[in-house]
C-alpha positions in Angstrom: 188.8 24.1 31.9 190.5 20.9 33.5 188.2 21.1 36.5 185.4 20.8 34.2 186.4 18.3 31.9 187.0 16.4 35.4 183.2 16.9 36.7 182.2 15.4 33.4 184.1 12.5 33.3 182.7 11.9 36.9 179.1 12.8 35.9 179.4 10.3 32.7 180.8 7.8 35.1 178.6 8.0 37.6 175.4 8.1 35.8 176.6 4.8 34.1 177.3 2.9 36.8 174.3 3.6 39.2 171.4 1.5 39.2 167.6 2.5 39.2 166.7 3.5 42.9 162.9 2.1 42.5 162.6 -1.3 40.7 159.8 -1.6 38.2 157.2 -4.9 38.2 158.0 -7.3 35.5 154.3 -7.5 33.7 155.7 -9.9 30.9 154.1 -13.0 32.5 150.6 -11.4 33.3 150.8 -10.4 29.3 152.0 -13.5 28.2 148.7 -15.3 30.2 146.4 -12.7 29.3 147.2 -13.0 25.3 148.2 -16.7 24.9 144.9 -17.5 26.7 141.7 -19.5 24.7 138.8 -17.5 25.1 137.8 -16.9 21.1 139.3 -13.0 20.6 141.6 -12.3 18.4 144.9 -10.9 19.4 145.0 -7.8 17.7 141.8 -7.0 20.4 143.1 -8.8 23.8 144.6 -5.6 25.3 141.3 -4.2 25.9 138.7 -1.2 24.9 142.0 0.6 23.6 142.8 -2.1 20.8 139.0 -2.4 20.1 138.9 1.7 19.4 142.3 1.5 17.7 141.2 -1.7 15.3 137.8 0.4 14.6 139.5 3.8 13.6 142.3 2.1 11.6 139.6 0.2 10.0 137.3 3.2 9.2 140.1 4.6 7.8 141.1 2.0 5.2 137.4 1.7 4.5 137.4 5.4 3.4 140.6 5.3 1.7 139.6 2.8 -0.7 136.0 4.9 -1.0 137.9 7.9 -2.1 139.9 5.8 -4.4 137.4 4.4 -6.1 136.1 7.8 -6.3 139.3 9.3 -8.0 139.6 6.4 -10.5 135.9 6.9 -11.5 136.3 11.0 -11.8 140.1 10.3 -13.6 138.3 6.9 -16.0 135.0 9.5 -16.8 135.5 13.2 -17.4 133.2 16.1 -18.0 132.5 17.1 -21.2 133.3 21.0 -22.1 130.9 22.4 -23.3 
């Protein structure tokens, strides 16, 4: 049981003191240039085709939200007569 409590302590330790063996590109800079730049877009639709599809969707969605909305409010504000 000691032994393994020892291995553990060891594996904790070592896995928090290593560092990452492949050291990944800082793209902050090329992001900051690319969305701070004057070219007439909005933000929200800088990153690309992505955050055109994602703006689009998210609109379509709220569009068809407030659709069925109105639609509940006008079934709830006029009911059917029973015959």
């Amino acid at each position: 049981m000691k032994g393994h409590m020892m291995v553990l302590q060891q594996l904790a330790r070592r896995t928090l003191t290593t560092t990452a063996r492949r050291q990944v590109e800082n793209k902050v800079p090329q992001k900051q240039k690319l969305f701070q730049a004057d070219n007439g877009m909005p933000v929200h639709l800088k990153g690309g085709a992505g955050d055109a599809v994602l703006y689009r969707a998210t609109m379509g969605l709220t569009v068809m939200g407030a659709l069925f909305v109105l639609y509940e409010l006008g079934k709830a504000a006029l009911p059917r007569k029973k015959e």
